[in-house]
N, C-alpha and C positions, 0 to 999 in steps of 0.2 A: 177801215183797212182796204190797200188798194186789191182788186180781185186780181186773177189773169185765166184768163181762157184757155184750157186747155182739150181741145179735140181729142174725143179715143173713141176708136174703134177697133173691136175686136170679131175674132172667126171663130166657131165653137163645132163641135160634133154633134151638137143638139141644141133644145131648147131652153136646160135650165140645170144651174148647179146643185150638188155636185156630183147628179147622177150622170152628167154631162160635164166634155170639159173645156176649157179654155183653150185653143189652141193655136191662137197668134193675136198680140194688142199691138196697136199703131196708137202713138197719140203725138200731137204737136200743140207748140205755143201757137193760137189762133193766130194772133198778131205778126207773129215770125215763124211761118210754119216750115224754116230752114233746121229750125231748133224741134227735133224732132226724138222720138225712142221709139224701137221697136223690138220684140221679141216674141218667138215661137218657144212652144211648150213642150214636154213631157204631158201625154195624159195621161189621165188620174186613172182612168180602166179600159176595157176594153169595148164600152160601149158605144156607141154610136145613131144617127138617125141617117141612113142611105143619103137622104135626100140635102140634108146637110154636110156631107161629105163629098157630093155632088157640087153643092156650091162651092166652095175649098176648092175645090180639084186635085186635093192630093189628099193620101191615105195615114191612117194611125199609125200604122209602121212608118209612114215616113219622119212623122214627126215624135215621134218615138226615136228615133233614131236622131235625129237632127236639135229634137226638141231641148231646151233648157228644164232642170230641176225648176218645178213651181216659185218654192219658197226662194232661191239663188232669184230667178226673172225679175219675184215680185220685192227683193230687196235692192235690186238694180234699179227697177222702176220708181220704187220709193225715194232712191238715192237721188235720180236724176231730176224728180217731179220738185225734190228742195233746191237743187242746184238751180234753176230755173224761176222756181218762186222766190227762194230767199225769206224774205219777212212778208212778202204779199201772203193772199189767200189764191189757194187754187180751186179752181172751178173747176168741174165736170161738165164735157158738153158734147152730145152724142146727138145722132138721126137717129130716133127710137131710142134714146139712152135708155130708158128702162131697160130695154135685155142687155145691152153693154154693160151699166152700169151693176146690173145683179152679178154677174159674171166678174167681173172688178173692185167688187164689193167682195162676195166670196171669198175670192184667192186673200184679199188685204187682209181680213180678220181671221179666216183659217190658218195663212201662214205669219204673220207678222201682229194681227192683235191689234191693227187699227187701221182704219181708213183715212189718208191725208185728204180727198176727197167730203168725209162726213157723210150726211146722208141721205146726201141726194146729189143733183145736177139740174144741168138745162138742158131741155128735148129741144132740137130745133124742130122738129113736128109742130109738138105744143107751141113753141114761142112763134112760129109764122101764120096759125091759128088766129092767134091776138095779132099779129100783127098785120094781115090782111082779112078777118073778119070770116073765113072759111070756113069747111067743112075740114073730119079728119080726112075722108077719103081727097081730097083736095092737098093733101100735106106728103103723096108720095113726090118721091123726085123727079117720077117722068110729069107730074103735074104741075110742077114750080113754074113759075113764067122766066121766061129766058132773062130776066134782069136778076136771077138770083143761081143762073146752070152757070158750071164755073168751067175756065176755058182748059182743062183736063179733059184726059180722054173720059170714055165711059168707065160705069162702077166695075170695078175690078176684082173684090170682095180680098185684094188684098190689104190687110188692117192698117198697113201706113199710107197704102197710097190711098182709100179712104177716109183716113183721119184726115188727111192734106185735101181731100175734095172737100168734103163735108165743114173743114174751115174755112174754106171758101167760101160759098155757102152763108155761113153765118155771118162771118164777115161784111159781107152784102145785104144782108136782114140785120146788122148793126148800125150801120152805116145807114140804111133807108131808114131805123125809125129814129136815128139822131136828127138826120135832114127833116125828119116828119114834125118837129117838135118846135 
């Protein structure tokens, strides 16, 4: 079955669901990352980690206010993730997808009962690992060698314009270990 890559990054108020909440996902087709979704959340309480809200730069009220119902987002998301695959398979593919993808993961079988996803993804962390023989500490982004920094601004921690870096990115670690072979 043919795959298709799809970038997602998301923004949270914390570190882990669902004592914390989701509160904006970006994701894009790697390949055409024109083709894109994005949506801000309703959170789930009132909880929060300062420091993570810091990153955001904007507050629960706000997005409280602005946010979409979970379950509406995550059946939008789900809508558009077919519209885009069709008969392929879609791929998860995150920088540190582990906390994206827990977060992603969450909302899909809390609200909706399944993950189009499945149960896992690809870390480009991990995969640039194997792919230049590294260390993890080696696998931040200020680390990457300039044949893989994508010609976007800096990380913005906003969730689409992140997914669209970060497809970059892999794109470029696609592409070198195809040449590599």
């Amino acid at each position: 079955m043919q795959e298709v890559y799809i970038s997602v990054d998301i923004e949270a108020d914390g570190p882990f669901p669902p004592t914390y909440s989701m509160l904006s996902l970006g994701a894009v087709v790697v390949d055409t990352p024109k083709t894109n979704f994005y949506a801000e959340f309703k959170p789930l309480n009132d909880r929060s980690v300062p420091a993570a809200l810091k990153i955001v730069g904007r507050t629960l009220e706000d997005f409280g206010r602005v946010g979409r119902v979970p379950k509406d987002a995550m059946i939008e998301f789900r809508d558009w993730l077919s519209s885009v695959v069709r008969t392929r398979k879609a791929v998860f593919v995150g920088f540190n997808a582990v906390f994206d993808w827990a977060f992603v993961n969450y909302y899909f079988l809390q609200y909706l009962g399944e993950n189009p996803f499945g149960i896992g993804g690809i870390d480009i962390k991990s995969y640039y690992m194997g792919l230049s023989g590294g260390t993890w500490d080696d696998t931040r982004s200020s680390r990457l060698p300039k044949t893989f920094k994508t010609s976007l601004r800096r990380h913005t921690h906003d969730a689409l314009e992140d997914a669209i870096e970060q497809a970059e990115i892999f794109r470029k670690m696609l592409h070198r270990s195809v040449d590599s072979r």
